[in-house]
C-alpha positions in Angstrom: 123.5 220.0 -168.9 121.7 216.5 -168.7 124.9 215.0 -169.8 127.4 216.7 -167.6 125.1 215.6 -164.5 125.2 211.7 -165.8 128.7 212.2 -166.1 129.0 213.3 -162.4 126.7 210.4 -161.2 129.4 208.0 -163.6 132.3 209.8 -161.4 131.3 209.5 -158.5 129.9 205.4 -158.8 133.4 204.9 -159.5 133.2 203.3 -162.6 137.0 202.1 -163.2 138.4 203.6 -166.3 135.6 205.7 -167.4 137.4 208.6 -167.5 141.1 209.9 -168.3 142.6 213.2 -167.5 142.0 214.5 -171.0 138.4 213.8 -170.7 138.5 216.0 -167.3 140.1 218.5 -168.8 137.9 219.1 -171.9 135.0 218.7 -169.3 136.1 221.9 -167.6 136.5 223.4 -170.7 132.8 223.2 -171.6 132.1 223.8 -167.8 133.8 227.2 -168.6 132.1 228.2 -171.7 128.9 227.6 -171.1 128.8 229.0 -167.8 126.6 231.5 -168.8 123.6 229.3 -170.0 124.2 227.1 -167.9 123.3 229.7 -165.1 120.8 231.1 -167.5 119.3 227.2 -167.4 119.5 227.2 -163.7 117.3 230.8 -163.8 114.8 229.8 -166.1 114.2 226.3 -164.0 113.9 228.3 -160.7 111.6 230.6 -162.6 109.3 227.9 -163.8 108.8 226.5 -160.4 107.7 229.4 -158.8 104.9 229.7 -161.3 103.7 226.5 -161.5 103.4 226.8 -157.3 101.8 229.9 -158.0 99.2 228.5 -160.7 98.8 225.5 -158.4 98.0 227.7 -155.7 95.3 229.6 -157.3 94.1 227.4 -160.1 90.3 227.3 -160.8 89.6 223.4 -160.5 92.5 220.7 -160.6 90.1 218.7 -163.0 88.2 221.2 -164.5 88.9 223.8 -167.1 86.6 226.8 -168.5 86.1 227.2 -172.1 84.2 230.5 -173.5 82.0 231.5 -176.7 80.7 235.4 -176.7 79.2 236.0 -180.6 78.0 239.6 -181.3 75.2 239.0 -184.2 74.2 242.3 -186.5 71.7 241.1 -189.3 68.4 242.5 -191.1 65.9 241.2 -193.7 64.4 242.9 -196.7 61.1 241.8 -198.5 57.7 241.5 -197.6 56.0 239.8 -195.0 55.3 236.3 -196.5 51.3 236.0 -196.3 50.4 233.3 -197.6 50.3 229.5 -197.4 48.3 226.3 -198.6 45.6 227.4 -196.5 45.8 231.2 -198.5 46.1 234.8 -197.2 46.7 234.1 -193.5 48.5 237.4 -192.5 48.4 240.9 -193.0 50.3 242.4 -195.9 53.6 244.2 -194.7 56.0 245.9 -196.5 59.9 245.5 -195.1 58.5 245.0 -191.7 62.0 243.9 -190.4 64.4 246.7 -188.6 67.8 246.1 -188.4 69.1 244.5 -185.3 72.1 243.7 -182.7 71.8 240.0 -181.0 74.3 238.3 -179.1 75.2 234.9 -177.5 77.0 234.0 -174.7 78.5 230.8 -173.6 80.7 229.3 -170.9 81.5 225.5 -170.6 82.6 224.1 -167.5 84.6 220.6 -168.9 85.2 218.7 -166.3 87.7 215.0 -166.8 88.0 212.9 -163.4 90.5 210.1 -165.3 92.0 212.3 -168.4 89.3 210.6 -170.9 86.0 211.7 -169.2 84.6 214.2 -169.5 81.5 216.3 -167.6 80.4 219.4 -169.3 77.9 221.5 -167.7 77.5 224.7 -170.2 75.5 228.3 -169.1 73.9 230.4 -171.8 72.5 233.7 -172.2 71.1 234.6 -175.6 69.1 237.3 -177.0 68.8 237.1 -181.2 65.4 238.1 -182.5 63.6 234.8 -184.4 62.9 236.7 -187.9 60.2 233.7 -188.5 58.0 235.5 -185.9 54.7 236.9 -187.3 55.1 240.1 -187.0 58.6 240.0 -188.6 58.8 237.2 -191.8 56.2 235.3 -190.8 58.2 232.4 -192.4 60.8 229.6 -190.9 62.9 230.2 -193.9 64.5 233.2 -192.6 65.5 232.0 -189.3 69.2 232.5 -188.7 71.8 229.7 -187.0 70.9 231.5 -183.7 68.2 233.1 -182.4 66.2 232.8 -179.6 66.1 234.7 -175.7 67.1 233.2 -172.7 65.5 234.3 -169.5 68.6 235.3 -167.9 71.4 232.9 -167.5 70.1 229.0 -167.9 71.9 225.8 -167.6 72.3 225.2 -171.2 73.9 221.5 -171.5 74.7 219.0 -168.7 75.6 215.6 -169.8 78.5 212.8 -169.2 81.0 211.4 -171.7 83.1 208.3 -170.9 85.1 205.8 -173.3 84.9 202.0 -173.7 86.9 199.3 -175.8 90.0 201.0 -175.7 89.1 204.6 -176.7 86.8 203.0 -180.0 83.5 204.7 -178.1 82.2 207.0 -176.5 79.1 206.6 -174.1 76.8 210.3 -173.2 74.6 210.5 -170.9 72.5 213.2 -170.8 70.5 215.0 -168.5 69.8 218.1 -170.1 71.4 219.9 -173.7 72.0 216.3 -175.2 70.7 216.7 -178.7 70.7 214.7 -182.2 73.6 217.3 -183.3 75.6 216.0 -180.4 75.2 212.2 -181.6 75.4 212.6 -185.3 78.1 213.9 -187.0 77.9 216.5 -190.0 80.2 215.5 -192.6 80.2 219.2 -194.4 81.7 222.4 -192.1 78.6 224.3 -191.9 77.5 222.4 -188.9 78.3 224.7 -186.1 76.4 227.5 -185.1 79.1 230.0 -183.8 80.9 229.3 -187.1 79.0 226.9 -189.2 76.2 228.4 -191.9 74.5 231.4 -190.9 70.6 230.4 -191.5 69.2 227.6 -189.6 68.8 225.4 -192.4 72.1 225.9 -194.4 73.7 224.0 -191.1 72.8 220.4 -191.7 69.7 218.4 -192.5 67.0 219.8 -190.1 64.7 216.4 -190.2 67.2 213.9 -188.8 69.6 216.6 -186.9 66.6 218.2 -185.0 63.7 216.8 -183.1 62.4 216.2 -179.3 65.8 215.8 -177.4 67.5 217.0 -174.5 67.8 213.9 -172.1 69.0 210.7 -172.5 71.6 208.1 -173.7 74.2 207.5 -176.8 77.1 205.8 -177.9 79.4 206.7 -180.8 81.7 203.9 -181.6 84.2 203.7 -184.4 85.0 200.1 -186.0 87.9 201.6 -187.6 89.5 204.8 -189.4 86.8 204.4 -192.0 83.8 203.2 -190.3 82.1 204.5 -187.5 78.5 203.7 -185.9 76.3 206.6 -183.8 73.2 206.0 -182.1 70.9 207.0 -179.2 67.7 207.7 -177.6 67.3 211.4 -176.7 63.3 212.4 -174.8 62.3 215.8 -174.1 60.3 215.9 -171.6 61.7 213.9 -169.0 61.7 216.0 -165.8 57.7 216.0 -166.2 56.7 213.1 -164.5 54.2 215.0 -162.6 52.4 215.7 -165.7 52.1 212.4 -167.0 55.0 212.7 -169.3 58.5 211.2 -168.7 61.8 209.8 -170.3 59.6 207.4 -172.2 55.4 209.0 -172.1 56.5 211.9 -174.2 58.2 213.0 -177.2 61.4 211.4 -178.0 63.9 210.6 -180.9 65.4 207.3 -181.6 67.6 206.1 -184.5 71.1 205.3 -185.7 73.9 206.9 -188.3 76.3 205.1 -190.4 79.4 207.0 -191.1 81.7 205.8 -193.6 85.1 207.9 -194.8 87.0 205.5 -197.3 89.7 208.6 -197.4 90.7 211.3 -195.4 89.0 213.4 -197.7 85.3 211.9 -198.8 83.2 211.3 -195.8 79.5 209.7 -196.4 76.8 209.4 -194.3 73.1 207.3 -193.6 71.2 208.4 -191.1 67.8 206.5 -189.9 65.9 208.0 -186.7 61.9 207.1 -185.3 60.7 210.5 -184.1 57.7 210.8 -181.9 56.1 214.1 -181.1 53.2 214.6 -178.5 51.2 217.9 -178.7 53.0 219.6 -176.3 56.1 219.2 -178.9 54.3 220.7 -181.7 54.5 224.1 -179.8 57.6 224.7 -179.3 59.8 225.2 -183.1 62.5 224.0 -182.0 60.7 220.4 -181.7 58.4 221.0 -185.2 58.8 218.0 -187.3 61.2 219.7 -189.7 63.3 221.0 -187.1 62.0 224.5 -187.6 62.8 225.1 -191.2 61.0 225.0 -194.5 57.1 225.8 -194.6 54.6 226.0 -191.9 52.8 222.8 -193.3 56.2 220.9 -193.5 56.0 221.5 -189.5 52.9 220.8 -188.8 51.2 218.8 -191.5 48.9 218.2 -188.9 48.5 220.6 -186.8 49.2 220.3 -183.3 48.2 216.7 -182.9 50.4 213.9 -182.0 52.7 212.7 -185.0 55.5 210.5 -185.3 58.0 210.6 -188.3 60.1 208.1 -189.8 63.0 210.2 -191.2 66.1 208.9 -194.0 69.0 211.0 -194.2 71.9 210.6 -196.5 75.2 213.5 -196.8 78.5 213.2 -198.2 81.5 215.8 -198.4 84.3 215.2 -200.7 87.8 217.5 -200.7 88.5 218.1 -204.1 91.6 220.1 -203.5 92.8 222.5 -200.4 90.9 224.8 -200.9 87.6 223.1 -202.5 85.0 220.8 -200.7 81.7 219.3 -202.7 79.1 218.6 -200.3 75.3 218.2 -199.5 72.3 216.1 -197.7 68.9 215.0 -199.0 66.2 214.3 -196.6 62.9 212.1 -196.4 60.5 212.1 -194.0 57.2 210.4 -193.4 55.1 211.9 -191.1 51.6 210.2 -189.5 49.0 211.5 -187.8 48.5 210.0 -184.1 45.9 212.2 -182.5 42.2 213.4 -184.3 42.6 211.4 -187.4 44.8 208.9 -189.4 46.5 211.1 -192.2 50.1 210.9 -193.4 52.4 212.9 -194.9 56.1 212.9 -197.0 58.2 215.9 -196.5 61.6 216.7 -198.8 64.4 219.0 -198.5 67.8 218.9 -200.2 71.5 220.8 -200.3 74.0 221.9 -202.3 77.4 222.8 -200.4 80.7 224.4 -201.9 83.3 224.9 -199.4 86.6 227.1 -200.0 88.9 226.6 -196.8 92.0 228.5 -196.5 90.8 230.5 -199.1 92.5 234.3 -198.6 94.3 233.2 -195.4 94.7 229.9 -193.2 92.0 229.0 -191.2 89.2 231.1 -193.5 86.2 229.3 -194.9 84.2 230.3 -197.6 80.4 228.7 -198.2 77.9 228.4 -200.5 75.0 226.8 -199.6 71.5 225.9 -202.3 69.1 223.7 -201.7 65.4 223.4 -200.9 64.0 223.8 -197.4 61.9 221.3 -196.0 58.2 220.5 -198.3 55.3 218.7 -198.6 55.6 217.4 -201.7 52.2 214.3 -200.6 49.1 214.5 -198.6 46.3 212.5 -197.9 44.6 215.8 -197.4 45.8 217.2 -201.2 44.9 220.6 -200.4 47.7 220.6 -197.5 50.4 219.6 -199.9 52.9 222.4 -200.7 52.1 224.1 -204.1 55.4 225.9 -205.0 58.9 225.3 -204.5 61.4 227.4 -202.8 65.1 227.7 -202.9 67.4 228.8 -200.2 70.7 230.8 -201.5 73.4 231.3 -199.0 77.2 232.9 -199.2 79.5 233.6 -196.4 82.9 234.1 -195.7 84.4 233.4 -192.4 87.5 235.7 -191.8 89.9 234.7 -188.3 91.3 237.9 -187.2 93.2 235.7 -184.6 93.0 232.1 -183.2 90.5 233.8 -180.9 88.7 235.9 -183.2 86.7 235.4 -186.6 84.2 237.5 -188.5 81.7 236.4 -191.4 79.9 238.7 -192.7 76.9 237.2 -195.9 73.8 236.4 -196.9 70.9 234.2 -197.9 67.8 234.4 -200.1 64.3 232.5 -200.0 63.1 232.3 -203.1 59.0 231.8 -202.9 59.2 231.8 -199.0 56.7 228.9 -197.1 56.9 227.1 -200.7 54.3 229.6 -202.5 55.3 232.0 -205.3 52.3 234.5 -203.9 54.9 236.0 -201.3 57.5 238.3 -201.9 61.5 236.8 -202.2 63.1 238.0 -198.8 67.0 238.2 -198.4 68.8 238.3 -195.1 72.0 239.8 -194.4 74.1 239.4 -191.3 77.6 239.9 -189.5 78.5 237.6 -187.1 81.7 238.2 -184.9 83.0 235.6 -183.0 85.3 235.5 -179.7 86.4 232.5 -178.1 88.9 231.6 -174.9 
C-alpha cells in the first residue's frame, strides 16, 4: 500500500519516463488482487482512529498513568513464645500463641512524567498484616514477615520527584515523603522486593544499611558506565516537625553512599557505607530500630531508647552461575554509640546465604533459599548486654506466575534460637502470598 501511494505521488509529479505501459498494467494487476486487503487495510485504519479519539476523549491523565499492587497474605507461626533475652525471663511462657491469619496490601501509584524522562510518583496504601514480633504473638523480630503492619485507612504512602541529568547517566529524587534507603540502594540478589522478594523481613536485603530514619529528602544515582555505578543520599525522618524542635536536619536521619560494580552481566557486587543517627523518638518506632527491625531486641536497642548513631559497612554480591542458578548474599557491620545517658558502644553482625533458581518449572518462576544470621551483638561495653547465643534464619519459597498479572508463593522460614538465646523455643512461619498487579 505504501508503495502504490509513492507511486501515485511519482505519477502525478510527472517524472518523464518513470513509467511504461507495462508497468501500468502490472500495477492494476496488483490493484485487482489485493483489493480485498487493501480495503481490509483501509477498515482496520478507520477503526484505529476512532479508538484512539475515543481513548483520547476519556483518558485518565495525558501525563499520568495508574499502576496497581493488591497482595492477599495467609501465614501462621508455630513454636513458643520466645521469653527470654540477655536481660532473662522477660515474658510470660506461651505455648503456640499465634492463630492463623488473612492480611492484605493494597497499592496504587499514580506515575506521573511531564517530559517523557521524569517522573512524579505519588503512591496510596492500605495495609492490614498482623506484626508476628508483637508480645503477645512471638515476642521476637525474627518472625516478622516482608509485610506487616496497619494503615489507618488509606495514607499517602510515597511522594517524591525523579528527574535525569548528564544525558540519562543519573537520576536526581527528591523526596518528600516514602523516599527510603531501599529506594537509593540497589539490591544486587532478587529477594529485595516485598510483593515478590523474600517473604520474612530479613531474608530481603541487609536490614542495617537498607533500613533506618528516612522518608524525606534528596539522592542521586549515577552510573559512570555499564559496570560502575555510584548511589547516595541524605534521607531525615522527621522533617514535617519543626514545631517540635525537630526538622530535616534536628532529628534522625541517614546519610551515606553505595558503590555498585557489575564486571558482567551476570556478577553484580556491592559496598555500601551509610552515618545513621537516631534520636529517641526513632527508637520507638521498629521500623527506625538500629537493625532495621530484625535480629534480637538488644541488636535494636543496645541502648535503650537513648539517642544512638551507627556507623554501618555493607558488602553483597550475586553471581549467575547458570539460567537457572544465582549465588548470592550480604554481610553487615554496624557500630552503634550511645548519645544520650551515657557513652557506651556497641558492634552488631548479621550475615546471608542466597540460592536463587529463576525460571525454574516455568518462565518467569523464582525459587529462593535464604540462611544467614539475623542481626547480633556479638561486643558490649556493657558485657552482660552482649548476645549470648547465635541464631539462624532458614527460608524457602517458590514464586509461581499464574499470568503476567498474577503470582503465588507459597514457603517458609525457621529461627533457630529466636532473639540469639537457645532458652526459647525454634519457631517456624509459614505463609502464602498471592499477588495481583495492573
Amino acid at each position: 500500500n505504501a508503495c502504490l501511494e509513492r507511486v501515485n505521488e511519482l505519477i502525478a509529479a510527472s517524472v518523464a519516463n518513470l513509467v511504461t505501459r507495462e508497468d501500468l498494467a502490472v500495477l492494476q494487476r496488483l490493484q485487482e488482487e489485493f483489493a480485498a486487503e487493501l480495503a481490509t487495510l483501509r477498515g482496520r485504519v478507520y477503526a484505529l482512529e476512532a479508538r484512539t479519539a475515543e481513548l483520547e476523549a476519556n483518558q485518565f491523565s495525558t501525563t499520568t498513568k495508574l499502576r496497581g499492587e493488591v497482595i492477599f497474605w495467609l501465614g501462621d507461626a508455630a513454636g513458643d513464645r520466645a521469653t527470654n533475652n540477655v536481660i532473662g525471663n522477660f515474658a510470660p511462657e506461651d505455648s503456640d500463641p499465634t492463630e492463623a491469619y488473612f492480611g492484605y496490601r493494597a497499592r496504587l501509584n499514580f506515575d506521573t512524567s511531564f517530559t517523557g524522562q521524569d517522573l512524579l510518583r505519588t503512591r496510596l496504601e492500605a495495609r492490614s498484616v498482623p506484626n508476628l514480633a508483637n508480645y503477645d504473638i512471638t515476642n521476637t523480630l525474627m518472625s516478622r514477615t516482608s509485610i506487616d503492619g496497619s494503615n489507618n485507612g488509606i495514607v499517602l504512602d510515597d511522594l517524591y520527584y525523579r528527574f535525569p541529568i548528564s544525558n540519562g547517566k543519573g537520576q536526581v529524587f527528591v523526596g518528600a515523603n516514602g523516599l527510603d534507603l531501599d529506594d537509593i540502594y540497589d539490591y544486587v540478589t532478587p529477594f529485595g522486593g516485598s510483593g515478590d522478594g523474600a517473604l520474612s523481613r530479613f531474608g530481603r536485603y541487609n536490614p542495617t544499611t537498607f533500613r533506618g530514619p528516612e522518608g524525606t529528602g534528596v539522592a542521586l544515582k549515577y552510573a559512570f558506565s555499564d559496570k560502575f555505578k555510584l548511589n547516595l543520599g541524605y534521607l531525615a525522618s522527621q522533617a514535617e516537625f519543626a514545631d517540635q524542635g525537630r526538622g530535616l536536619f534536628n532529628g534522625g536521619y541517614s546519610t551515606g553512599l553505595q558503590l555498585m560494580f557489575n564486571p558482567s552481566p551476570k556478577i553484580g557486587v556491592s559496598l555500601e557505607y551509610n552515618h545513621r543517627y537516631f534520636s529517641s523518638d526513632d527508637m520507638t518506632s521498629t521500623s527506625s530500630l538500629i537493625s532495621g527491625g530484625t535480629g534480637s531486641w538488644g541488636a535494636n536497642r543496645p541502648f535503650g531508647d537513648n539517642s544512638t548513631t551507627t556507623e554501618n559497612l555493607g558488602f553483597q554480591a550475586n553471581w549467575r552461575i547458570s539460567k537457572n542458578f544465582e549465588l548470592g548474599g550480604w554481610f553487615g557491620s554496624t557500630w552503634a554509640n550511645q548519645k544520650q545517658g551515657g557513652d557506651n558502644s556497641a558492634t552488631i553482625l548479621n550475615w546471608a546465604v542466597t540460592l536463587a533458581f529463576p525460571d525454574v518449572l516455568k518462565e518467569g518462576g523464582l525459587g529462593g533459599l535464604i540462611v544467614g544470621m539475623p542481626p547480633q551483638v556479638t561486643d558490649h561495653d556493657i558485657s552482660a548486654l552482649e548476645d549470648k547465643d547465635t541464631s539462624i534464619h532458614i527460608e524457602g519459597f517458590y514464586r509461581y506466575p499464574i499470568s503476567d498479572y498474577i503470582s503465588i508463593t507459597p514457603g517458609f522460614y525457621v529461627v533457630t534460637d529466636p532473639d540469639h538465646n537457645s532458652d526459647n523455643s525454634t519457631i517456624v512461619v509459614g505463609t502464602l502470598r498471592t499477588q495481583f498487579r495492573f
